[in-house]
C-alpha positions as CSV (number, residue, x, y, z in Angstrom):
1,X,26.8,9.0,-25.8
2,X,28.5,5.5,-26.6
3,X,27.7,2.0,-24.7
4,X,31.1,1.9,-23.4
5,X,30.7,5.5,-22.2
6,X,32.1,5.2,-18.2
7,X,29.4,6.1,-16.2
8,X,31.6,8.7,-14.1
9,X,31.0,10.8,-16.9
10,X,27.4,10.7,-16.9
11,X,25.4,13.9,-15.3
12,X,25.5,13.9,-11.5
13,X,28.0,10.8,-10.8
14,X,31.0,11.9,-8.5
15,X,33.5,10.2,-7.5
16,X,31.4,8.7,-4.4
17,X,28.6,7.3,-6.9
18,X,31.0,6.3,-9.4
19,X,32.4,3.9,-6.7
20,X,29.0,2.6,-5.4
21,X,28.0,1.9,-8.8
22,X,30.6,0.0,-9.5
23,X,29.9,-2.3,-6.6
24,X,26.9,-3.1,-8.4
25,X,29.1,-3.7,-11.9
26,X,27.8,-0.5,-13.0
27,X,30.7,0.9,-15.2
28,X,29.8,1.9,-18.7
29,X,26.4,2.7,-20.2
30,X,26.0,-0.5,-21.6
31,X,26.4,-1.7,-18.1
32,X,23.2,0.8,-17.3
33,X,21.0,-0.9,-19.7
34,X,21.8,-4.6,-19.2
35,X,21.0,-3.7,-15.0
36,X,17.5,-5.0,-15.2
37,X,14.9,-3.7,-12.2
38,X,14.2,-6.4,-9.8
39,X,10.1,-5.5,-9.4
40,X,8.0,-2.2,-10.0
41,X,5.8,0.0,-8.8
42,X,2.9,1.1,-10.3
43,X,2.1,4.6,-10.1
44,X,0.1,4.9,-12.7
45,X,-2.9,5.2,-9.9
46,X,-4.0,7.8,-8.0
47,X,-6.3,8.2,-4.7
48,X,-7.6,10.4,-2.7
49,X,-6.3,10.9,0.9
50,X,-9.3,9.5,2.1
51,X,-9.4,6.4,0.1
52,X,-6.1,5.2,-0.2
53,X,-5.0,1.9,1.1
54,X,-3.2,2.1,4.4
55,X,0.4,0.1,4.8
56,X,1.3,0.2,0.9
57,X,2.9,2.6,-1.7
58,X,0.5,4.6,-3.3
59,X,0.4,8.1,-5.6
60,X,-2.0,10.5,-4.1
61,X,-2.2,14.3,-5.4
62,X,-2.3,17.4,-2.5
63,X,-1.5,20.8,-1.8
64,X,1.2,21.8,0.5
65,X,-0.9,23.4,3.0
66,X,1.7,25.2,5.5
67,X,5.1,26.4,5.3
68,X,7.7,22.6,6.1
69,X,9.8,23.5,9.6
70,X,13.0,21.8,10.7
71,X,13.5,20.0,13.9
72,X,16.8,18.6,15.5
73,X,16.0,16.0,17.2
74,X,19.1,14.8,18.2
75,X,23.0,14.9,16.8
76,X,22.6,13.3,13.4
77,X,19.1,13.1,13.1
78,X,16.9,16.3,11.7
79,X,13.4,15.8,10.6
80,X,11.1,18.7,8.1
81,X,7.4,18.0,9.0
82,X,4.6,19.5,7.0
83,X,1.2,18.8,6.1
84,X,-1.0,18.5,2.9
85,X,-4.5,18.7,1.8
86,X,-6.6,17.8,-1.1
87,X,-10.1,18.5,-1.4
88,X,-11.6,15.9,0.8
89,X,-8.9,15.4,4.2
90,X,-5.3,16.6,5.1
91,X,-2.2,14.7,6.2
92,X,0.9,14.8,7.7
93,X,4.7,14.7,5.7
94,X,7.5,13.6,7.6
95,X,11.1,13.5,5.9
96,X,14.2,12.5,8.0
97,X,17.4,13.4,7.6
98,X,16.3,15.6,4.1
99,X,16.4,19.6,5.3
100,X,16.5,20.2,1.7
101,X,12.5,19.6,1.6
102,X,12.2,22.5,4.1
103,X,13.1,25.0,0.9
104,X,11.6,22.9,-2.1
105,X,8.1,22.4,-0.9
106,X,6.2,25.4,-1.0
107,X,3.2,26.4,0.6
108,X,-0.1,26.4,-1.7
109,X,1.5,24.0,-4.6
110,X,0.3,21.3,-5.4
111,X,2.4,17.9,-5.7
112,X,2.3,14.3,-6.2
113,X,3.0,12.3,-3.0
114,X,4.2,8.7,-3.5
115,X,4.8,6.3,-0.4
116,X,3.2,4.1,2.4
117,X,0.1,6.3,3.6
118,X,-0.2,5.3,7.4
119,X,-2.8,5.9,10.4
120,X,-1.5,8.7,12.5
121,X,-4.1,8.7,15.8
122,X,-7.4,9.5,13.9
123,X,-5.6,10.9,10.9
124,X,-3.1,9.8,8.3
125,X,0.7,10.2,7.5
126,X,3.3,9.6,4.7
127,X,6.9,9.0,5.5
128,X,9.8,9.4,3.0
129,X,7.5,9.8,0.6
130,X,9.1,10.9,-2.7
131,X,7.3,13.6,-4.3
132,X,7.3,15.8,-7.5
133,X,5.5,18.9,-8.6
134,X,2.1,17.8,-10.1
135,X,2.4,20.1,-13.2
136,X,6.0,18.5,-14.0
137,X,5.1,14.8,-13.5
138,X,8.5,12.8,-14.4
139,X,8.3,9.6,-12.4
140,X,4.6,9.6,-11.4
141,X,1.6,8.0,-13.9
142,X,4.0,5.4,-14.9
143,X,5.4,1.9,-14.1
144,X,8.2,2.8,-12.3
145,X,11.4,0.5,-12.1
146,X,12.8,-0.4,-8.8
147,X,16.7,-1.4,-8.5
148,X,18.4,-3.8,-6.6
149,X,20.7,-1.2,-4.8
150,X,24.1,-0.4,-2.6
151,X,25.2,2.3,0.2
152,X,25.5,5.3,-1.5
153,X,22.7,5.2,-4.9
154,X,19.3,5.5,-4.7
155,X,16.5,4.1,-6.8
156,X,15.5,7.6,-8.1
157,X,19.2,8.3,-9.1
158,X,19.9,4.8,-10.2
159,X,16.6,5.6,-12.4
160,X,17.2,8.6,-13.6
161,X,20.2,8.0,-15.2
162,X,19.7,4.7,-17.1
163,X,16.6,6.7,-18.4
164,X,20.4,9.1,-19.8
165,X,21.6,6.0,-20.8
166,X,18.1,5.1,-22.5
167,X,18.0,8.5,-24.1
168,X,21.9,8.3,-25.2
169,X,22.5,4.9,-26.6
170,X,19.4,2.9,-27.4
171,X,19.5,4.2,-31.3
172,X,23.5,2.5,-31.4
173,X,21.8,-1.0,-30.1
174,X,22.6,-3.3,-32.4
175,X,20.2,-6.1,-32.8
176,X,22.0,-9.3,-31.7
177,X,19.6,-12.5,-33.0
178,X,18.3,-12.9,-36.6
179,X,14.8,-11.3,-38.1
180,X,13.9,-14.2,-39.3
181,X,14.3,-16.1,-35.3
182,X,12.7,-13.2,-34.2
183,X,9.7,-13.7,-36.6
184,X,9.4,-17.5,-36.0
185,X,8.8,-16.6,-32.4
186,X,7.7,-13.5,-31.7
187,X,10.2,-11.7,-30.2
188,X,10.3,-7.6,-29.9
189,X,13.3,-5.7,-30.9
190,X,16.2,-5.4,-28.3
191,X,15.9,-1.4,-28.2
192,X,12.6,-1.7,-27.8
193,X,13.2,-4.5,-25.0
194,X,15.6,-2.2,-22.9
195,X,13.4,0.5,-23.1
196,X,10.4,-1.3,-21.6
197,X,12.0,-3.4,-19.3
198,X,13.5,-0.1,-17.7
199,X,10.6,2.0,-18.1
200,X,7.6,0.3,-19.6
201,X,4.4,1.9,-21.1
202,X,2.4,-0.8,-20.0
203,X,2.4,-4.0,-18.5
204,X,2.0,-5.8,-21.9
205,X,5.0,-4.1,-22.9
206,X,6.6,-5.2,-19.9
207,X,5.9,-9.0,-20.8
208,X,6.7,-8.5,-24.1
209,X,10.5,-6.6,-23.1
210,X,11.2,-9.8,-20.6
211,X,9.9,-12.5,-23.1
212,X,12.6,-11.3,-25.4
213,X,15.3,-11.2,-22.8
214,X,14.6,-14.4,-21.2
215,X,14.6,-16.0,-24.5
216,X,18.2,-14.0,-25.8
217,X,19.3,-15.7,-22.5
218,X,18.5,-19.2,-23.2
219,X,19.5,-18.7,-26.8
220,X,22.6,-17.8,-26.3
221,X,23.4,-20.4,-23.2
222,X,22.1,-23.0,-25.5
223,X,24.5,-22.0,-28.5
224,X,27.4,-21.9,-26.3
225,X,26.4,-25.5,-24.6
226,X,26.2,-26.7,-28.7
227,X,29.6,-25.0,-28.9
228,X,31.2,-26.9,-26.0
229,X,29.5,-30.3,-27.0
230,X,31.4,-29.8,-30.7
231,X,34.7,-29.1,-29.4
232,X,34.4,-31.5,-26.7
233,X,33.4,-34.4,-29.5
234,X,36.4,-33.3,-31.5
């Protein structure tokens, strides 16, 4: 993959997605890695069903504990309940408007559950939630970036294929300020800077990925104010 790969060529972008992501000046790979996340969450947690906190996101590990059934509700609105149950309590899995889920969770595996776990009479309830097989963990025990987004692309997708991108181009990133600048203050390779302000291993990565950026930014505003000033003098 190049950085000025168009993104309508990247795995699972149609012509629909290509669109929306260009409302978001998403157009080439490049474009990928310079869309920076606007917060996180960390998943990097897990709870029990029993002591999770109620009313925010949260990672919690449970079976699938009867077969997910489809109900119409009304024209344009379909809803697959289920529950799941770890060792301690059970509760109940809502998805709306995703009959998909009705084939891909299966009774007696075990998943990851992330979203906002909330009280249902006297028991408990997840909404949306996204979810993953626990044996094939891909965007669970991480940091996980969240986008700022348009109709069409979701965070998951959005994420999934910058982490192409990531995979693709960040060995052809060519270092843009000087070793020696980057020694006199500290500063972490570019590469290493997309990578972990995308997906970072830690939070101290984090800091150190937007440190970097932040001060590329000013850097290079502050040369082109010199710049000005010069030709303006002249």
């Amino acid at each position: 993959m190049e950085m000025n790969t168009p993104v309508g060529r990247l795995p699972g972008v149609g012509e629909a997605r290509e669109k929306a992501l260009k409302r978001l000046g998403l157009e080439t790979a490049e474009d990928l890695l310079r869309y920076f996340p606007r917060d996180y969450e960390d998943r990097t947690q897990f709870y029990s069903i029993a002591q999770a906190p109620l009313g925010r996101t949260v990672c919690i590990r449970a079976m699938v504990a009867e077969a997910p059934h489809l109900i119409h509700l009304r024209q344009g609105l379909d809803v697959v309940k289920t529950s799941a149950v770890d060792d301690q309590e059970g509760m109940s899995l809502s998805f709306f408007n995703q009959p998909y889920v009705k084939k891909t969770l299966i009774p007696g595996q075990s998943y990851i559950f992330c979203g906002k776990l909330e009280r249902l009479g006297g028991g408990r309830q997840m909404t949306n939630p996204y979810f993953e097989r626990e044996d094939r963990p891909r965007y669970t025990g991480r940091i996980m970036p969240v986008y700022p987004l348009t109709r069409g692309i979701q965070n998951h997708f959005l994420a999934a294929l910058t982490g192409r991108a990531l995979e693709g181009c960040l060995e052809r990133v060519e270092e843009t300020l000087p070793a020696s600048l980057r020694r006199k203050y500290a500063l972490a390779a570019l590469a290493f800077s997309y990578q972990n302000i995308h997906f970072p291993d830690s939070m101290h990565s984090l800091e150190l990925a937007r440190r970097r950026l932040i001060f590329e930014e000013l850097f290079s505003l502050s040369c082109a104010l010199t710049m000005f000033r010069r030709a303006s003098s002249r």
